[in-house]
Backbone bond lengths (Angstrom), bond angles and torsions (degrees), N, CA, C in turn:
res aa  C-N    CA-C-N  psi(-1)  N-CA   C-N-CA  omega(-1)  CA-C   N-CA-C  phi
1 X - - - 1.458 - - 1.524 110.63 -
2 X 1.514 121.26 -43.13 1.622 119.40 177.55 1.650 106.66 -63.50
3 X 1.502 103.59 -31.94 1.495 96.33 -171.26 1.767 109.45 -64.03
4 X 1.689 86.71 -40.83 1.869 84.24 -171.52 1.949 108.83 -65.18
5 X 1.202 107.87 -40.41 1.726 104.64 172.45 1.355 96.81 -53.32
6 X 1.148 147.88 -60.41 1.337 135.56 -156.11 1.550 112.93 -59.18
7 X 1.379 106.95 -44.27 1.384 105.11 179.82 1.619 121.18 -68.11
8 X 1.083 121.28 -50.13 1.733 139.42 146.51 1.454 100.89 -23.43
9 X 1.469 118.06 -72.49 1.868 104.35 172.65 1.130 138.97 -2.74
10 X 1.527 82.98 -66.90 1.729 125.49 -143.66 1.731 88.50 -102.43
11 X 0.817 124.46 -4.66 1.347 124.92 172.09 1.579 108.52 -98.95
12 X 1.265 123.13 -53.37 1.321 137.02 -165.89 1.563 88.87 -73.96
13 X 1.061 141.13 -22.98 1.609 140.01 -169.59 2.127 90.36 -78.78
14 X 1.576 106.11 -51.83 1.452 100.96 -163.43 1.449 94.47 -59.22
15 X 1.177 117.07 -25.19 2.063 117.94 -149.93 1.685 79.98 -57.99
16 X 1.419 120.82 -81.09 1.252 152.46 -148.85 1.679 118.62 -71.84
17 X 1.352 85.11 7.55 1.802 93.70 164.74 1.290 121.96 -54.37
18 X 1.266 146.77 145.25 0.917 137.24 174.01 1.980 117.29 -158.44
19 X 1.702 95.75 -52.15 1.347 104.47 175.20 1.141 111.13 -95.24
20 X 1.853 99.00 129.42 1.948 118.01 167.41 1.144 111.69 -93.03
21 X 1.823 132.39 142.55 1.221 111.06 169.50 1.229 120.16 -88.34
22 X 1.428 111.40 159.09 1.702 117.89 -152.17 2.012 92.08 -63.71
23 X 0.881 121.20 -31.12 1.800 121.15 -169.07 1.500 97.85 -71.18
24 X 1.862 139.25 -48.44 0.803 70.59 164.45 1.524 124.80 -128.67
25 X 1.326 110.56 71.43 1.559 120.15 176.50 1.814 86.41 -77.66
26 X 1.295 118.01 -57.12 1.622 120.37 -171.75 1.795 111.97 -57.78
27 X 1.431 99.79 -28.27 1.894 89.25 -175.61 1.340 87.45 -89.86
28 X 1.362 155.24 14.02 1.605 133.04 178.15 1.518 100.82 -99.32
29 X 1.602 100.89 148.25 1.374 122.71 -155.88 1.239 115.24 -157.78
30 X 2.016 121.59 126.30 1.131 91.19 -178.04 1.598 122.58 -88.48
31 X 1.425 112.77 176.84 1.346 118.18 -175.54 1.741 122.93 -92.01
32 X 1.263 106.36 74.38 1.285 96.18 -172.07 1.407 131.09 119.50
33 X 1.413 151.33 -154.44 1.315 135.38 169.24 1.356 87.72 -141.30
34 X 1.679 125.78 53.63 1.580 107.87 -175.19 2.059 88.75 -96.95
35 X 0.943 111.34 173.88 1.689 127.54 -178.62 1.557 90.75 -85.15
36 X 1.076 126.56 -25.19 1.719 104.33 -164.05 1.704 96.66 -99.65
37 X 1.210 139.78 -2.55 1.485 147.31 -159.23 1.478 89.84 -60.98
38 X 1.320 107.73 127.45 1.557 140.38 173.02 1.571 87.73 -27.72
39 X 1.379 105.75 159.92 1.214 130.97 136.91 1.541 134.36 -51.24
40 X 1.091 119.30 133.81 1.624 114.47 -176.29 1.614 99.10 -84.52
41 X 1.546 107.79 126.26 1.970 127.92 -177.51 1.901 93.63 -56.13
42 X 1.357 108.42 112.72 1.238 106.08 152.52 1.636 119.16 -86.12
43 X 2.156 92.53 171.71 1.644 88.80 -177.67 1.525 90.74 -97.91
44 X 1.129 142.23 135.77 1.562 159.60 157.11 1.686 105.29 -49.10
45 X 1.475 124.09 134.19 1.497 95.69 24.13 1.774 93.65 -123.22
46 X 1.378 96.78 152.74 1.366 120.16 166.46 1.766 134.38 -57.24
47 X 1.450 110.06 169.88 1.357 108.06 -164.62 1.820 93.18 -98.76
48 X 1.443 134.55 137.69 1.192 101.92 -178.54 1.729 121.73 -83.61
49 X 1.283 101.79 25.71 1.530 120.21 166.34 1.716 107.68 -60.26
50 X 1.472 95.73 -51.97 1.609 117.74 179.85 1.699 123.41 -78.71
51 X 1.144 99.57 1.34 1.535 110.34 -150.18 1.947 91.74 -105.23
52 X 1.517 95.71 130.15 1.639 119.41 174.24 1.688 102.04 -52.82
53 X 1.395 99.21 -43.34 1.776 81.00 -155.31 1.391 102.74 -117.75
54 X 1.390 109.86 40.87 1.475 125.08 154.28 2.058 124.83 -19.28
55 X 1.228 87.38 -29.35 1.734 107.59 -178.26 1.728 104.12 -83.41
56 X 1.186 112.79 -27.13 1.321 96.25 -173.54 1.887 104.61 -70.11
57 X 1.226 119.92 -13.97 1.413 124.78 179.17 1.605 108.55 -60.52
58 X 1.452 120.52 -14.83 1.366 110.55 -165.91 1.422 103.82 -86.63
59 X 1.248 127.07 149.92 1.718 141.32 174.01 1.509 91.99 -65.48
60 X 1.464 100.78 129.31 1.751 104.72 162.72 1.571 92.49 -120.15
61 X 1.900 118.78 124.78 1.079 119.53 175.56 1.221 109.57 -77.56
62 X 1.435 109.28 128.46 1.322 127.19 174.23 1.525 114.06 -61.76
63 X 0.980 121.38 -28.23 1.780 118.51 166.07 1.206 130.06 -80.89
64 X 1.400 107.64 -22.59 1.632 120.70 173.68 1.304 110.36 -80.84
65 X 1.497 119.86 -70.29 1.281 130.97 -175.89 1.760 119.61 -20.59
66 X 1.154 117.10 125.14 1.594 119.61 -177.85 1.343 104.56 -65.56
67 X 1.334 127.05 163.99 1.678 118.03 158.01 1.375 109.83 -108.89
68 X 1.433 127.09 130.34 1.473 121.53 -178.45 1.451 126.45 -74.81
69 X 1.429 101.02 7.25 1.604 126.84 -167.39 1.595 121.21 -131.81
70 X 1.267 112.89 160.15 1.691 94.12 171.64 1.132 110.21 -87.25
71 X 1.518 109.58 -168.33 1.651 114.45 -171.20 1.725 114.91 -78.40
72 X 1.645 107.42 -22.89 1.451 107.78 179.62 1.340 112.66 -64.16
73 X 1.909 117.59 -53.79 1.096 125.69 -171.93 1.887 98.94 -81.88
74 X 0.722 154.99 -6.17 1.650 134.57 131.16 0.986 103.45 -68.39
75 X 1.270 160.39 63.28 1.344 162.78 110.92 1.702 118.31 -83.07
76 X 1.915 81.74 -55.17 1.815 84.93 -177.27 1.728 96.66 -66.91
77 X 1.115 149.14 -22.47 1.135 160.79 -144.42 1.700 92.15 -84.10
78 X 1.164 110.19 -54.81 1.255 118.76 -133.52 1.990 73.93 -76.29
79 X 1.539 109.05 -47.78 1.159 117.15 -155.06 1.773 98.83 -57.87
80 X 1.162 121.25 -49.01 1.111 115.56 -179.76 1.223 139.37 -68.89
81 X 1.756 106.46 -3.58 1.396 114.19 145.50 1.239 144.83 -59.40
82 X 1.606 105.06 -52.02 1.433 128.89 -167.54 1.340 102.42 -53.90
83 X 1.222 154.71 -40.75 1.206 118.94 -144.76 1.954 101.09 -114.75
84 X 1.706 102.20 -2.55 1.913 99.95 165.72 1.565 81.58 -86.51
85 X 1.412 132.16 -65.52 1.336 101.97 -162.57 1.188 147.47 -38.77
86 X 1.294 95.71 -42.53 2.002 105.95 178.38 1.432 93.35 -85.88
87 X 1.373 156.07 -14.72 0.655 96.51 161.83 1.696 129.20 -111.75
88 X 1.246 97.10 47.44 1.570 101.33 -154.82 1.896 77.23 -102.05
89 X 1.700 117.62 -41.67 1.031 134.94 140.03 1.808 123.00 1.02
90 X 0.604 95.28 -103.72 1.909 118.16 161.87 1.493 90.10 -33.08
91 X 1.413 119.97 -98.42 1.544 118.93 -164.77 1.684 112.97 -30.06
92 X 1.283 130.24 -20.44 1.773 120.06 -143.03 1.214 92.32 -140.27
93 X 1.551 133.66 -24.69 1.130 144.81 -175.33 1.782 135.95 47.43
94 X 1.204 147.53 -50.66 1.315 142.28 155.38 1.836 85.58 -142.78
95 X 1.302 136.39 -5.68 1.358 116.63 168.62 1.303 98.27 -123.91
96 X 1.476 94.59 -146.39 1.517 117.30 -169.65 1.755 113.60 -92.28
97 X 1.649 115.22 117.06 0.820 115.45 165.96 1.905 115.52 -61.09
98 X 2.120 118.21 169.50 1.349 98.27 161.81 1.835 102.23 -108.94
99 X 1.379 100.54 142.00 1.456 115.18 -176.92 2.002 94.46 -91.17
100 X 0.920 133.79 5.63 1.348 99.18 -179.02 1.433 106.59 112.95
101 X 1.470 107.03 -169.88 1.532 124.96 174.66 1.573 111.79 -117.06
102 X 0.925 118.86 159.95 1.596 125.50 176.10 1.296 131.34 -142.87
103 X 1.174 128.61 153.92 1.556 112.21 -167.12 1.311 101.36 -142.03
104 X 1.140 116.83 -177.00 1.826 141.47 173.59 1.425 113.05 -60.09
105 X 1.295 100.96 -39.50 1.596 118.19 -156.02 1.812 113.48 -66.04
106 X 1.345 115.44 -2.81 1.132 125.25 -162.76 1.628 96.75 -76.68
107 X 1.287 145.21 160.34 1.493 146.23 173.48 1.434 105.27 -65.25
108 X 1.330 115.12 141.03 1.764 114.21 -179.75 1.311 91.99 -78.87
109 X 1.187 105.35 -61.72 1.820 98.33 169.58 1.310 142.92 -130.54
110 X 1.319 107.78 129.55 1.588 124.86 -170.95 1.496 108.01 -133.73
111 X 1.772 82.62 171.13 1.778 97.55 174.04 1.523 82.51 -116.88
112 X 1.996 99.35 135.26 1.451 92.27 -176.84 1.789 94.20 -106.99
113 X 1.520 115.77 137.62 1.365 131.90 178.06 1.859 114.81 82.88
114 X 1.958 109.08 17.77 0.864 114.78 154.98 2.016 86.43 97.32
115 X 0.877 134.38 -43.08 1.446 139.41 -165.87 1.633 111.22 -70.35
116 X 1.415 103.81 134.99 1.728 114.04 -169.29 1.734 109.49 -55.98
117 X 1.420 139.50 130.50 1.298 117.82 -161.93 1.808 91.80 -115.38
118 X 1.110 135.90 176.12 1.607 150.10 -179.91 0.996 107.35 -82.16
119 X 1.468 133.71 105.59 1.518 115.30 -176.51 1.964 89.72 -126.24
120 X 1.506 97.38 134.17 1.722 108.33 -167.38 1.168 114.91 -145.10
121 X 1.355 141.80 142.77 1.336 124.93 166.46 1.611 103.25 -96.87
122 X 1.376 105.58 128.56 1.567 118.75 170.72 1.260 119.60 -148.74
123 X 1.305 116.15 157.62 1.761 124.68 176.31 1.812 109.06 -115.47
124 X 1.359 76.98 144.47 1.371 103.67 179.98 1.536 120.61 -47.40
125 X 0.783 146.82 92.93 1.843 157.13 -155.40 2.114 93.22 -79.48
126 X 1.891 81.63 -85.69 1.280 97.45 -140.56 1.773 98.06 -137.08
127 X 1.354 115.79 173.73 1.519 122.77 164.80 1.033 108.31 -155.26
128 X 1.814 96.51 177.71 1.663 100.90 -170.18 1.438 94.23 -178.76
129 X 1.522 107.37 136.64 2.199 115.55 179.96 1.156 96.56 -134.50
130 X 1.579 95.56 141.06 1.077 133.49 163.76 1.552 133.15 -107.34
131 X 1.141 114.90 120.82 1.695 119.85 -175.72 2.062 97.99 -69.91
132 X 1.218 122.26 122.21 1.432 137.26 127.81 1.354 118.95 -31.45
133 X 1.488 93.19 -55.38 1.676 101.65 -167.27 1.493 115.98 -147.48
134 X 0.630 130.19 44.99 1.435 125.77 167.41 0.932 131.83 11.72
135 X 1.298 127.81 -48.02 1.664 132.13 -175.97 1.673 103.40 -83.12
136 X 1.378 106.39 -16.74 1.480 109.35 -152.79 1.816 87.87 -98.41
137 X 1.454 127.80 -32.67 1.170 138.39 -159.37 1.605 114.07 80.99
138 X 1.513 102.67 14.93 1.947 85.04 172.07 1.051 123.53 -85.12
139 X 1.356 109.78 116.98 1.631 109.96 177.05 1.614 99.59 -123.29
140 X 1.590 102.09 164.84 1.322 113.83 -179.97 1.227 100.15 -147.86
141 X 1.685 121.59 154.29 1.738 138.28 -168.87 1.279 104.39 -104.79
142 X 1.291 131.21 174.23 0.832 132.94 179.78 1.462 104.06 -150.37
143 X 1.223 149.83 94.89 1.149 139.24 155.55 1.356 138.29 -52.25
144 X 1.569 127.01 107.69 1.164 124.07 178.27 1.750 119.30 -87.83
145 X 1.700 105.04 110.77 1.107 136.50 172.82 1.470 137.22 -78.11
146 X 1.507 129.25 107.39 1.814 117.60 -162.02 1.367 92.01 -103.76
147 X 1.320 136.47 121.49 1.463 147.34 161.19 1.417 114.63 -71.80
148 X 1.574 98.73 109.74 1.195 107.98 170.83 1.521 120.76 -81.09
149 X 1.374 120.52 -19.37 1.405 121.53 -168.18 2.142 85.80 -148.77
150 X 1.537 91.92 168.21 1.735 95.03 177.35 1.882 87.06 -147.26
151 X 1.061 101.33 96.25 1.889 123.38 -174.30 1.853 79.42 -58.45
152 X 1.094 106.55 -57.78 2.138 102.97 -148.47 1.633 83.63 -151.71
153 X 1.417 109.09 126.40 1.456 111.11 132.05 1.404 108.57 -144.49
154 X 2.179 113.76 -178.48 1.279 110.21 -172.32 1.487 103.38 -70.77
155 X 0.975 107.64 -177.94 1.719 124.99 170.98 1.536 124.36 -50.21
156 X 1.405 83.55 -57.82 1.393 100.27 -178.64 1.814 133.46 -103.23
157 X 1.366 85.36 47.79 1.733 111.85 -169.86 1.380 115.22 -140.29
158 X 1.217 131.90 72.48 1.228 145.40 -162.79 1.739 111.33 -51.99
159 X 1.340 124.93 76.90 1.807 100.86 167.23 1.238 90.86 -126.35
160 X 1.774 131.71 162.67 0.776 168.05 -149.27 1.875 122.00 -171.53
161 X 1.364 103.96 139.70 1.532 104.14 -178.24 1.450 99.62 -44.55
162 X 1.391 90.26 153.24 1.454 128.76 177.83 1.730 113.27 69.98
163 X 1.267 107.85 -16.03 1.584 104.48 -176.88 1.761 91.33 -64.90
164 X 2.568 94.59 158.26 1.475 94.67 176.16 1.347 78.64 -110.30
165 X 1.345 83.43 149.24 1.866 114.18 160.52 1.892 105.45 -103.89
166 X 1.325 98.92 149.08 1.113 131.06 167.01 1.680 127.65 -83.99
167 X 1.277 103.57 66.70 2.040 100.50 -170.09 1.529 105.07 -98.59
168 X 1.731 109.09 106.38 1.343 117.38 125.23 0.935 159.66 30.58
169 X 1.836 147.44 90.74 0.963 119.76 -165.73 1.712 76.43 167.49
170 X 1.668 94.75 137.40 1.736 113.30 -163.94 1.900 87.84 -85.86
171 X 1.728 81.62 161.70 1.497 94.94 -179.93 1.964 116.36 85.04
172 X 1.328 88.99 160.80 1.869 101.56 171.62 1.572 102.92 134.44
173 X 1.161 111.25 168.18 1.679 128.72 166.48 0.839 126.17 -73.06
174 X 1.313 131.60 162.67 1.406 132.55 -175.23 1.655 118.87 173.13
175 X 1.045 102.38 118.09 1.489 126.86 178.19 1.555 124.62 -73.74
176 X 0.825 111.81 73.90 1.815 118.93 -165.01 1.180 115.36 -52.02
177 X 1.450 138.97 166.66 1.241 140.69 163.52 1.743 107.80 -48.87
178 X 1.274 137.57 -32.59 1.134 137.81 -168.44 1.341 101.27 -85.96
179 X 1.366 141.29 -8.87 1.130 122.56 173.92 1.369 104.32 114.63
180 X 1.443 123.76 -32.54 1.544 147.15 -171.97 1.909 110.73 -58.60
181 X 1.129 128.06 118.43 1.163 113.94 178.16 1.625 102.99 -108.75
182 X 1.464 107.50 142.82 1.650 117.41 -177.24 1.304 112.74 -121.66
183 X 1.541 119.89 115.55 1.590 123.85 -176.15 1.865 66.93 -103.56
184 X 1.745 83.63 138.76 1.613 97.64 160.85 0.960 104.30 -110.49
185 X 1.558 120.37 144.71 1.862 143.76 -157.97 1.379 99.51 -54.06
186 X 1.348 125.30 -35.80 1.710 116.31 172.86 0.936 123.55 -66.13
187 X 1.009 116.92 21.51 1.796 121.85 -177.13 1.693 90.58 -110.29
188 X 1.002 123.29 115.90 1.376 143.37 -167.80 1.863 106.29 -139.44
189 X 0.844 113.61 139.39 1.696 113.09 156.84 1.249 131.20 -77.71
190 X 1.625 115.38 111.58 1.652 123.91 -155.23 1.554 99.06 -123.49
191 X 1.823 101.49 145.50 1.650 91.54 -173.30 1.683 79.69 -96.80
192 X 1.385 144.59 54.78 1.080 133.13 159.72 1.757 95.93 -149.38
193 X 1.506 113.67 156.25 1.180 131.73 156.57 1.261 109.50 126.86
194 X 1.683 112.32 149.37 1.447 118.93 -168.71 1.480 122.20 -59.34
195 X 1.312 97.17 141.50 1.806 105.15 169.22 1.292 123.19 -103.59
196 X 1.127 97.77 155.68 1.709 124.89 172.58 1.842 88.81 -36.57
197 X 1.045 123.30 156.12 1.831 136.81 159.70 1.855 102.50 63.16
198 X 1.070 118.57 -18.81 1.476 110.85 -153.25 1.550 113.47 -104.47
199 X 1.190 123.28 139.31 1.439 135.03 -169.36 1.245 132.53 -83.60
200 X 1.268 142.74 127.85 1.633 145.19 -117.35 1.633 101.61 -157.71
201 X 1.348 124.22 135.62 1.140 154.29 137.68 1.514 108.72 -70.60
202 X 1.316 117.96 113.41 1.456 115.37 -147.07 1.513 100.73 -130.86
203 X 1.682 127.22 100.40 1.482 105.04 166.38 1.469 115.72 -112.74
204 X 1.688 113.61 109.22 1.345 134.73 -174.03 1.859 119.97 -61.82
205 X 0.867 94.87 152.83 1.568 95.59 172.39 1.434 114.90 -136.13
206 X 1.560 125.38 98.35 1.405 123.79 -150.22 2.042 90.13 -110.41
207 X 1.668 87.74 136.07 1.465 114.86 158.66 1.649 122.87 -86.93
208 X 1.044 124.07 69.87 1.531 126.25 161.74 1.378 117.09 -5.98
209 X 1.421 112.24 -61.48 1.160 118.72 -164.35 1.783 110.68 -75.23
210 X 1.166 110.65 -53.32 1.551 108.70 167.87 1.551 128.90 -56.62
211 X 1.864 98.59 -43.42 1.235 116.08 -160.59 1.202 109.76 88.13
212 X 1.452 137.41 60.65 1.503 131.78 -173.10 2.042 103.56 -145.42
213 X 1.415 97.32 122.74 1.257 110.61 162.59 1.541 119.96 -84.01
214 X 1.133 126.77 124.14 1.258 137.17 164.37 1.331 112.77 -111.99
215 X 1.364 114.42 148.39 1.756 121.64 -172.70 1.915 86.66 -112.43
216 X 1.670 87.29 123.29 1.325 93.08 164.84 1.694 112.11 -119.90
217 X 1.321 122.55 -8.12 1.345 102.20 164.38 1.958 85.56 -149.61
218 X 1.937 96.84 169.62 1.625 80.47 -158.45 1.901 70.91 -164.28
219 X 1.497 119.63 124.08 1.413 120.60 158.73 1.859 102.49 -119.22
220 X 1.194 93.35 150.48 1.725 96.80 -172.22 1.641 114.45 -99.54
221 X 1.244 102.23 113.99 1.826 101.85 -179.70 1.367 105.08 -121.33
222 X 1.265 124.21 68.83 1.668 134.21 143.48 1.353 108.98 -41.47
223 X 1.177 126.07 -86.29 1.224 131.45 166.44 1.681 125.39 -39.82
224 X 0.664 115.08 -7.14 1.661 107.59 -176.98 1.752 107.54 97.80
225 X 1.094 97.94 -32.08 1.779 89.08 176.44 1.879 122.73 -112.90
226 X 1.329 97.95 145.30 1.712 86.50 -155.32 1.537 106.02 -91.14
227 X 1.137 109.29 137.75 1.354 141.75 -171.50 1.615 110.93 -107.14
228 X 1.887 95.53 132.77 2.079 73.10 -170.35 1.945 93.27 -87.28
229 X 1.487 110.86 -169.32 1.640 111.75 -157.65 1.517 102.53 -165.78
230 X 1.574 95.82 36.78 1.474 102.56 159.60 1.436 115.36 -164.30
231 X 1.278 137.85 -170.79 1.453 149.55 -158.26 1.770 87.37 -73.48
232 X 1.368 124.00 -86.77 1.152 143.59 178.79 1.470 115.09 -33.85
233 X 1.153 119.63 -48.13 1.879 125.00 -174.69 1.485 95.80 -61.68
234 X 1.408 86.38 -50.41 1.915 95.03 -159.09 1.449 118.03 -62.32
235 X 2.166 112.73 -15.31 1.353 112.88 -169.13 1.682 113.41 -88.34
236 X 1.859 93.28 -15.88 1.123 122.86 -158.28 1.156 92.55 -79.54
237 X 1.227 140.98 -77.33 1.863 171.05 169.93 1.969 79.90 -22.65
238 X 1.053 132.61 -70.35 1.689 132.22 178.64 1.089 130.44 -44.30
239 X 1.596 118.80 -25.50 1.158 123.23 -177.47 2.140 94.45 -125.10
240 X 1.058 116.64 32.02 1.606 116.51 150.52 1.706 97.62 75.44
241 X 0.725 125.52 34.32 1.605 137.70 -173.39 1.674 122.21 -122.80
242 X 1.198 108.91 12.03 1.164 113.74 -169.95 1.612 112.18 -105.63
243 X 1.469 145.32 107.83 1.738 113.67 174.60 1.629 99.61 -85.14
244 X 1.073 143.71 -1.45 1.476 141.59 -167.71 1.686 100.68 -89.61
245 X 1.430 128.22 -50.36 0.977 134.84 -139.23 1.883 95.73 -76.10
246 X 1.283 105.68 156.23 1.799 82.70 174.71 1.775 108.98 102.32
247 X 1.226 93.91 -77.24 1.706 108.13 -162.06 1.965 108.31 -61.79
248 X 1.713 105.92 159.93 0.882 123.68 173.96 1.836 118.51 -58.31
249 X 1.071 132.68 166.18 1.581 124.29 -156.28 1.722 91.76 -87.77
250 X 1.290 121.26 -36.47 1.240 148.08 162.61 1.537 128.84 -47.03
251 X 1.858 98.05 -35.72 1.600 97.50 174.12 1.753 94.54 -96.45
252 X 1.231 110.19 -14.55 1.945 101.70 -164.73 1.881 87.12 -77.17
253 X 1.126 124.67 -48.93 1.486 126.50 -162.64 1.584 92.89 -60.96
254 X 1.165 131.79 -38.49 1.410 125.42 164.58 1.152 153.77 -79.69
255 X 1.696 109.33 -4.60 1.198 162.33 141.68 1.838 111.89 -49.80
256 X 1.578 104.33 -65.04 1.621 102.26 -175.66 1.630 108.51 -73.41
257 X 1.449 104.71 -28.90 1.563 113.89 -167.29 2.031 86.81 -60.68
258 X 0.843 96.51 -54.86 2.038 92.24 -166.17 1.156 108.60 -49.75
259 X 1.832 103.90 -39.37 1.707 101.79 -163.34 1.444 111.14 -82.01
260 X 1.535 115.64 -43.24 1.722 102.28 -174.61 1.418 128.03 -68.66
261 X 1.087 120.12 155.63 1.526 116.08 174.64 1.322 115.72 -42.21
262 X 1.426 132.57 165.74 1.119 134.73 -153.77 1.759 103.59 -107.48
263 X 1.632 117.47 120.71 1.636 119.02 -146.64 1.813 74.00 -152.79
264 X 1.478 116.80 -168.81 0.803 141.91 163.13 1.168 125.29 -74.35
265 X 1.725 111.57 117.73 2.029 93.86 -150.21 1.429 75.74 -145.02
266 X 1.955 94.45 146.09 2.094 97.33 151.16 1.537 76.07 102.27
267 X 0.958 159.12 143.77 1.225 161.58 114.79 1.917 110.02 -140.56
């Protein structure tokens, strides 16, 4: 049980990133004159002109929308939202709470709370939110993910190319039966986070008990070369600290295979 709070934490800490400190927005630099060189870390908050996850703004009708699940397991789903949402809810209130400062220094790669995490290459398909609560406005997205490759998983967790996964992640729109549409307050404009069509280096963090994928770290290789695709990758990749950043999709998948502990890999 401490292990699973820990991981949930440490997840809900990446969700809610937001503030860089100004020192080192000024020491980041890019590396080189290559075409794929990171993005320069903005300070938030953004225009959603500029903003990655521009898509979460669209209404998904709640009456139309298919469910990719049955009604039991969107239940346990639902259950294992409610209680980071509201209270992530409560803490931040109709805006933006401040999370703090953040740095480079964090491990590019880890298992966070000691537990084996899903690491896959997949692209972004499809989505879909669901209200918790309705009255309350908690909703949460769900991104539907097709795995083209499975870098590492545990033993006893069956995915294989081409299966979709279901990844996680609080907040989104939603068009209610009443006609009512609900942007939930976590919907913010981020110069990081996955898109609609685009291809991902993916390290998952799976709940057994719910059945819930969460993306806790995520670099983007559309192109063939990997790009980091968050606050932290991107500060890391700036200040020469990165071995992922740079490389072919081909040398990173051969790259993580050496480095992580030894799980069920290559599929």
């Amino acid at each position: 049980m401490f292990k699973q709070h820990k991981r949930l934490a440490a997840w809900v800490g990446l969700v809610i990133l937001t503030v860089v400190p100004p020192t080192l927005l000024s020491q980041t630099s890019p590396q080189g004159n290559s075409a794929h060189q990171p993005k320069r870390v903005r300070r938030y908050p953004l225009s959603w002109d500029e903003a990655a996850n521009r898509w979460q703004l669209a209404p998904i009708d709640s009456q139309t929308q298919v469910d990719t699940v049955s009604s039991d397991v969107r239940q346990q789903r639902n259950a294992f939202w409610t209680e980071p949402v509201r209270n992530m809810f409560l803490r931040t209130g109709p805006g933006l709470g401040s999370p703090g400062l953040i740095d480079e220094q964090t491990p590019e790669i880890d298992e966070p709370g000691g537990i084996p995490s899903v690491w896959v290459v997949a692209r972004f398909e499809a989505f879909h939110v669901y209200a918790v609560d309705p009255q309350e406005d908690l909703l949460y997205t769900e991104i539907n993910v097709r795995v083209d490759r499975v870098i590492k998983a545990p033993a006893d967790l069956s995915i294989a190319r081409g299966a979709l996964l279901d990844v996680a992640m609080p907040g989104g729109t939603l068009r209610m039966a009443t006609g009512k549409t609900i942007t939930s307050p976590f919907v913010i404009p981020s110069q990081y986070g996955p898109k609609p069509g685009h291809a991902y280096i993916l390290q998952l963090l799976y709940n057994a008990k719910f059945g819930v994928f969460t993306d806790y770290r995520r670099w983007e290789v559309s192109s063939g070369v990997v790009q980091p695709d968050d606050v932290v990758a991107a500060l890391r990749a700036a200040h020469g600290k990165s071995k992922l950043t740079g490389l072919s999709l081909g040398a990173a998948v051969e790259y993580l295979q050496s480095a992580l502990p030894t799980e069920t890999k290559d599929r």
